[in-house]
KOLLUMVEX-480980 format. One record per residue: residue number from 0; residue in one letter; x, y, z of N, C-alpha, C in turn. Coordinates in steps of 0.1 Angstrom, whole numbers. Layout:
REM KOLLUMVEX-480980
+-----+---------+--------+---------+-------+---------+----------+-------+--------+---------+-------+
! num ! residuo ! n.east ! n.north !  n.up ! ca.east ! ca.north ! ca.up ! c.east ! c.north !  c.up !
+-----+---------+--------+---------+-------+---------+----------+-------+--------+---------+-------+
! NUM !       A !      X !       Y !     Z !       X !        Y !     Z !      X !       Y !     Z !
...
+-----+---------+--------+---------+-------+---------+----------+-------+--------+---------+-------+
END
This chain:
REM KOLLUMVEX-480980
+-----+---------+--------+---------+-------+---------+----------+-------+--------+---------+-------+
! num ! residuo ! n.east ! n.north !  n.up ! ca.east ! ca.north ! ca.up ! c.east ! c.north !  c.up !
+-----+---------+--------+---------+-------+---------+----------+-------+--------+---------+-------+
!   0 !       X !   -107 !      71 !   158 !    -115 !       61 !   152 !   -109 !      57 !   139 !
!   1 !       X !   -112 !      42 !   140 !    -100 !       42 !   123 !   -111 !      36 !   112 !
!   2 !       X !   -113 !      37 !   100 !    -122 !       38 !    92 !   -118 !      25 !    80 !
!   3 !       X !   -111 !      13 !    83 !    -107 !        3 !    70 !   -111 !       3 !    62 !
!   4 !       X !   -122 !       8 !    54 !    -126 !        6 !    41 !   -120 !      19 !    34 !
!   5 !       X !   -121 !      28 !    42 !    -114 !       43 !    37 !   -100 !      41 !    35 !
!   6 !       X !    -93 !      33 !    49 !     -78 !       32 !    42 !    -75 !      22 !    30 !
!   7 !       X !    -84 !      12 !    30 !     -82 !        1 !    24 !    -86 !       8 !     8 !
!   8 !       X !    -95 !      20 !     4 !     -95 !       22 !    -4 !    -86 !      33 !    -9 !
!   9 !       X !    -82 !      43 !     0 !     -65 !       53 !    -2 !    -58 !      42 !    -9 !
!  10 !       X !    -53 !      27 !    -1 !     -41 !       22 !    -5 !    -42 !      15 !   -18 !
!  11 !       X !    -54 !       9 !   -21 !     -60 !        8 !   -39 !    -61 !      16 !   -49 !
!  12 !       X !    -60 !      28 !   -42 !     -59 !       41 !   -52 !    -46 !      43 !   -55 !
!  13 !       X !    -35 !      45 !   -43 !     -21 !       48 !   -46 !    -10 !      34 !   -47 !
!  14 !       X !    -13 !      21 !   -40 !     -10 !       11 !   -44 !      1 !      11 !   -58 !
!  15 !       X !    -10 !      10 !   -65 !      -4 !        8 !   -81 !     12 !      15 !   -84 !
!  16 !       X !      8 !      31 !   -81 !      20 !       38 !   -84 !     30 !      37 !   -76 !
!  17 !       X !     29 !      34 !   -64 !      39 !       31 !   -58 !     50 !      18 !   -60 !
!  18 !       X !     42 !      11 !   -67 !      49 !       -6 !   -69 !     54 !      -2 !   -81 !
!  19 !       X !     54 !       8 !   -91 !      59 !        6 !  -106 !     68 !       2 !  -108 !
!  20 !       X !     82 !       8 !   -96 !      94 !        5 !   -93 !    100 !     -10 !   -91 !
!  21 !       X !     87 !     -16 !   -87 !      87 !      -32 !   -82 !     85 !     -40 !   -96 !
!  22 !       X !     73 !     -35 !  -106 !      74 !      -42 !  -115 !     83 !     -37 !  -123 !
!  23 !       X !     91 !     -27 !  -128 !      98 !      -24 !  -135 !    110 !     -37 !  -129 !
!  24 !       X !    113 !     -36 !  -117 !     126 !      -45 !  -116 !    117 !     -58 !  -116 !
!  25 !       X !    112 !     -64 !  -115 !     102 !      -76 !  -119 !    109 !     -80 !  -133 !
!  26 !       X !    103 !     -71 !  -146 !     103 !      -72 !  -158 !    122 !     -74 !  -162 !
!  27 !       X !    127 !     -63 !  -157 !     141 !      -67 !  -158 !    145 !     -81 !  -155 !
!  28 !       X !    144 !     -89 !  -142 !     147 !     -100 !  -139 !    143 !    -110 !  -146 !
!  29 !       X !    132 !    -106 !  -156 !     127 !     -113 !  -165 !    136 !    -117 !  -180 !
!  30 !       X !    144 !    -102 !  -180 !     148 !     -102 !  -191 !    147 !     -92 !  -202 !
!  31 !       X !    135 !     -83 !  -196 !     130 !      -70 !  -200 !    139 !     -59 !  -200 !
!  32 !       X !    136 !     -54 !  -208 !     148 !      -43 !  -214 !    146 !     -30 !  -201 !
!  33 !       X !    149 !     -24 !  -194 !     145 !      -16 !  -181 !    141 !       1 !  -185 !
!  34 !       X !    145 !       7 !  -198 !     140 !       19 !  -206 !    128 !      13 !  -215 !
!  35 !       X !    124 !       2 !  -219 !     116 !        0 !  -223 !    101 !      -4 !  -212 !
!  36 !       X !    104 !     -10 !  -206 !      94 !      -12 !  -192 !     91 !       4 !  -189 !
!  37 !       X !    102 !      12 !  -185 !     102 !       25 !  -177 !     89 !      29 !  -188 !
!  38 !       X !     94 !      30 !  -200 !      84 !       39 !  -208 !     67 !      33 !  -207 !
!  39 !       X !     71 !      21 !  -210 !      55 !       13 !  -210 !     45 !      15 !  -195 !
!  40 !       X !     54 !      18 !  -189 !      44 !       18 !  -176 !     46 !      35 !  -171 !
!  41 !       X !     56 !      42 !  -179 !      53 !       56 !  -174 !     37 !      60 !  -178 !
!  42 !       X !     37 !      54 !  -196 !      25 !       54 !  -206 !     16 !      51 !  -197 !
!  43 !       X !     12 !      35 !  -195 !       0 !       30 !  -185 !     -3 !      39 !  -172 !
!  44 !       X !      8 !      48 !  -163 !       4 !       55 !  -153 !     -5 !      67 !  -157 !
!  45 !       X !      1 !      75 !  -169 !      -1 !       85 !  -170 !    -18 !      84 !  -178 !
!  46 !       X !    -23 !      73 !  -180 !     -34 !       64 !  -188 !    -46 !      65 !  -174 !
!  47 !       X !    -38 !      58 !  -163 !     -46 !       54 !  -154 !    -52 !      73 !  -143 !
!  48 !       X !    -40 !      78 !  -144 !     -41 !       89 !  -134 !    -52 !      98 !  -142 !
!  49 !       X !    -53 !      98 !  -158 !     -63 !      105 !  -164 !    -74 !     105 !  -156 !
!  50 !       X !    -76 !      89 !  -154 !     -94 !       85 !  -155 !    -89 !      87 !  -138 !
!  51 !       X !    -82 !      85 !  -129 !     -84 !       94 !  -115 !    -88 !     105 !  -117 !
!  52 !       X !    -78 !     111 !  -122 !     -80 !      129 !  -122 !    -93 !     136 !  -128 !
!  53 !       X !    -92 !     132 !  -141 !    -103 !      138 !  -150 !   -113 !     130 !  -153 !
!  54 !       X !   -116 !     120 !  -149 !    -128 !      112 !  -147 !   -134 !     107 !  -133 !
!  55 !       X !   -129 !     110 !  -122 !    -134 !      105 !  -113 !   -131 !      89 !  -109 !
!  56 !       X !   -126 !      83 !  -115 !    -127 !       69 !  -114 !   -114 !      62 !  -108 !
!  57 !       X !   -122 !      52 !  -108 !    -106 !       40 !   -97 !    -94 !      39 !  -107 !
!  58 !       X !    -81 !      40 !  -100 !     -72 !       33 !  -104 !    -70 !      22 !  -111 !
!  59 !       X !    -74 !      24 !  -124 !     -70 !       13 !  -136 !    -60 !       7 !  -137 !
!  60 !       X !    -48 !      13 !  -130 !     -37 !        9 !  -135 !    -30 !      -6 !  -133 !
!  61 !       X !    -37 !     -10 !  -126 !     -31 !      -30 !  -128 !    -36 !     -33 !  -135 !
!  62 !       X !    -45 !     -30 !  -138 !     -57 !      -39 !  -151 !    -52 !     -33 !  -159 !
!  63 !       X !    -46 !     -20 !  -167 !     -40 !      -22 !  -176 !    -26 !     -26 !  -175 !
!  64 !       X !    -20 !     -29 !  -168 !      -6 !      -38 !  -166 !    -11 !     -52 !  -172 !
!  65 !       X !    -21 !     -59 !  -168 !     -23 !      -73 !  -167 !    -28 !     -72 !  -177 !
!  66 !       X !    -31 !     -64 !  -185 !     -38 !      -64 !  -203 !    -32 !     -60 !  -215 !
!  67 !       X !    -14 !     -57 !  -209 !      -3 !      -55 !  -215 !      4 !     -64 !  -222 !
!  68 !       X !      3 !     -77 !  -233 !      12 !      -83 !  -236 !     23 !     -84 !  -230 !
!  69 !       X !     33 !     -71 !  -232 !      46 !      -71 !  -225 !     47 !     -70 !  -211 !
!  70 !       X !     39 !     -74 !  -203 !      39 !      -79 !  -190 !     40 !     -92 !  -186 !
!  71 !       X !     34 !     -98 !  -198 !      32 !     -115 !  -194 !     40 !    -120 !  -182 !
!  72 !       X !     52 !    -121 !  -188 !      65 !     -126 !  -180 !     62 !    -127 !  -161 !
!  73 !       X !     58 !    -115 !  -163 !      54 !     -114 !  -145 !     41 !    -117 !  -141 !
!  74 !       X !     34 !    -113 !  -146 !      22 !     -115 !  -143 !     14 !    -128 !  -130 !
!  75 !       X !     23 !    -136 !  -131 !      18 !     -145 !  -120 !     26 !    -142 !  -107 !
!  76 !       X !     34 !    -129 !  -109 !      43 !     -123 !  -100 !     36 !    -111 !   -91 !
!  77 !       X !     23 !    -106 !   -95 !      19 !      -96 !   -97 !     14 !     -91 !   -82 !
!  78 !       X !      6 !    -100 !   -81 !      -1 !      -96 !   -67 !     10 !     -97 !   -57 !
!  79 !       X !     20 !    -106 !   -59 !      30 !     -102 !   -48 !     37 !     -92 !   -47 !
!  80 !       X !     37 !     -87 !   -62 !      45 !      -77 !   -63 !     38 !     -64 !   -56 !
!  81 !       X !     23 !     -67 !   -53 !      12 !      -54 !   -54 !      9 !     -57 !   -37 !
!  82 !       X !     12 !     -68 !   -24 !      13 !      -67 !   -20 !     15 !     -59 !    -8 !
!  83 !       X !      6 !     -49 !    -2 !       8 !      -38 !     3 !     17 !     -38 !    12 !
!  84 !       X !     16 !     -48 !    23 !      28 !      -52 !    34 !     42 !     -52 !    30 !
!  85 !       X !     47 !     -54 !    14 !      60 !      -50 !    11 !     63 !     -39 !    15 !
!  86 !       X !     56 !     -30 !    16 !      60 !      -15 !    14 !     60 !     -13 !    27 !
!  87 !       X !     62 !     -19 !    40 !      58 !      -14 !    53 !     66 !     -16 !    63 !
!  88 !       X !     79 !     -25 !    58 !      89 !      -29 !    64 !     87 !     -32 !    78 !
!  89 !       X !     96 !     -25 !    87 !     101 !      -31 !   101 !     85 !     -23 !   108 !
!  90 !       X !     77 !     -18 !   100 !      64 !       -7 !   107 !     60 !     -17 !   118 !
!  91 !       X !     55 !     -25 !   113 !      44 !      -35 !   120 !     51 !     -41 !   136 !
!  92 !       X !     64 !     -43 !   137 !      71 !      -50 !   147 !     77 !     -41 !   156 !
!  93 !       X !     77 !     -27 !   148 !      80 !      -17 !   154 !     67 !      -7 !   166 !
!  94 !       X !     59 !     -10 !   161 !      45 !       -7 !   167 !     45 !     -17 !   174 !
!  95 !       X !     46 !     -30 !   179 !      45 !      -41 !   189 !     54 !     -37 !   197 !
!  96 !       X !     68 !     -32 !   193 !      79 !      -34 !   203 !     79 !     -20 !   210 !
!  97 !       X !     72 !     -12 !   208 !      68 !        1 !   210 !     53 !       0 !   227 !
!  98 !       X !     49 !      -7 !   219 !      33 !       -5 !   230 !     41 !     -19 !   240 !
!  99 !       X !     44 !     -33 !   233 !      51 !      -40 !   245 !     58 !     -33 !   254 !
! 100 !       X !     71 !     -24 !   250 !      85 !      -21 !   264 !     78 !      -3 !   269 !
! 101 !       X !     69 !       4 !   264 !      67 !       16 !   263 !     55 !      18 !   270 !
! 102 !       X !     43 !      15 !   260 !      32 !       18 !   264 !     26 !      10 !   275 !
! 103 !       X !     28 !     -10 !   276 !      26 !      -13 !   284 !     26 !     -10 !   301 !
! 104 !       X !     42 !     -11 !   300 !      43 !       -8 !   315 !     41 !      -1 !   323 !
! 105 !       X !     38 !      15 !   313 !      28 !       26 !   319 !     13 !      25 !   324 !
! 106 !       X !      8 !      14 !   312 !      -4 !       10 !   318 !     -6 !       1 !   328 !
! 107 !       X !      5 !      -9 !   333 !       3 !      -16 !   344 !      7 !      -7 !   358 !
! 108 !       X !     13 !       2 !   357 !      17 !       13 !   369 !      1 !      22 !   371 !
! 109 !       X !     -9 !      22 !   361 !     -22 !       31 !   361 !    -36 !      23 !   362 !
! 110 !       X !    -28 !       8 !   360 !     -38 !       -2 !   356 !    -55 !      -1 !   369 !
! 111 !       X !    -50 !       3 !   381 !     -63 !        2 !   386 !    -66 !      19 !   388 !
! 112 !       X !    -60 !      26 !   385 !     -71 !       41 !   380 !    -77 !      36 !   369 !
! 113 !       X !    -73 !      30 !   361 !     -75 !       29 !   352 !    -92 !      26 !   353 !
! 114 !       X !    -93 !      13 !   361 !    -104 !        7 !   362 !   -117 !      17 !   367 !
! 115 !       X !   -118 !      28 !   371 !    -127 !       39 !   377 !   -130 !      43 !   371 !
! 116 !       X !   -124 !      47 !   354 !    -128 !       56 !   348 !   -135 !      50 !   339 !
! 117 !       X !   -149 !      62 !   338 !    -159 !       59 !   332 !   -161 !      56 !   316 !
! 118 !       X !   -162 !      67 !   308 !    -170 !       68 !   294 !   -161 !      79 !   292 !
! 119 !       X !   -151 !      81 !   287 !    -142 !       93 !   279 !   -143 !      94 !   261 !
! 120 !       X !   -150 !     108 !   262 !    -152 !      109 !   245 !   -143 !     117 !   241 !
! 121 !       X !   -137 !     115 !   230 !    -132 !      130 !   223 !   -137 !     133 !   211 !
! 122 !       X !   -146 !     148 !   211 !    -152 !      155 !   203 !   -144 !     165 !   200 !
! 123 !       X !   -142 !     163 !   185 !    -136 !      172 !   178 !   -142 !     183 !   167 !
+-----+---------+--------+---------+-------+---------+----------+-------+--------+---------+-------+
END
């Protein structure tokens, strides 16, 4: 059973730290100095993972990105940059081309057993 609000909230939590590397080269392209970014946003992670860790609380860390002065430059870059589907590459077409040539054809060789069976639970 798959639970979207649960993953949707995992990938809001880890999100941020994963992309740093994205805005770091963001800010470069900008013109940003790339040890100076590194540091400002090592600072902001290590800011935001507090209030994860030792406060319980959501991932701050875009919102303090977007409340950084020295971000400006990107900033209208941002949500693309925070775009989760960057991170997922060939996954998505790979799962289609998988159940299309793989899983399908197995199921049209079973397609009418298929149709007899009742109610199958898995209790774990």
């Amino acid at each position: 059973r798959s639970y979207p609000k649960v993953i949707e909230r995992h990938i809001s939590q880890e999100l941020p730290f994963m992309s740093t590397e994205n805005i770091i080269m963001a800010m470069v392209k900008t013109g940003g100095d790339r040890q100076v970014c590194h540091e400002k946003i090592r600072v902001l992670s290590q800011e935001a993972g507090a209030q994860v860790k030792q406060h319980g609380k959501d991932n701050d860390l875009v919102d303090r990105v977007r409340k950084d002065p020295y971000f400006k430059p990107i900033l209208h870059q941002l949500d693309g940059i925070l775009d989760a589907q960057t991170f997922t590459g060939r996954a998505s077409a790979q799962v289609d081309d998988f159940v299309n040539e793989e899983v399908d054809p197995i199921l049209e060789i079973y397609k009418e057993s298929l149709k007899t069976i009742q109610n199958v639970q898995l209790n774990i």
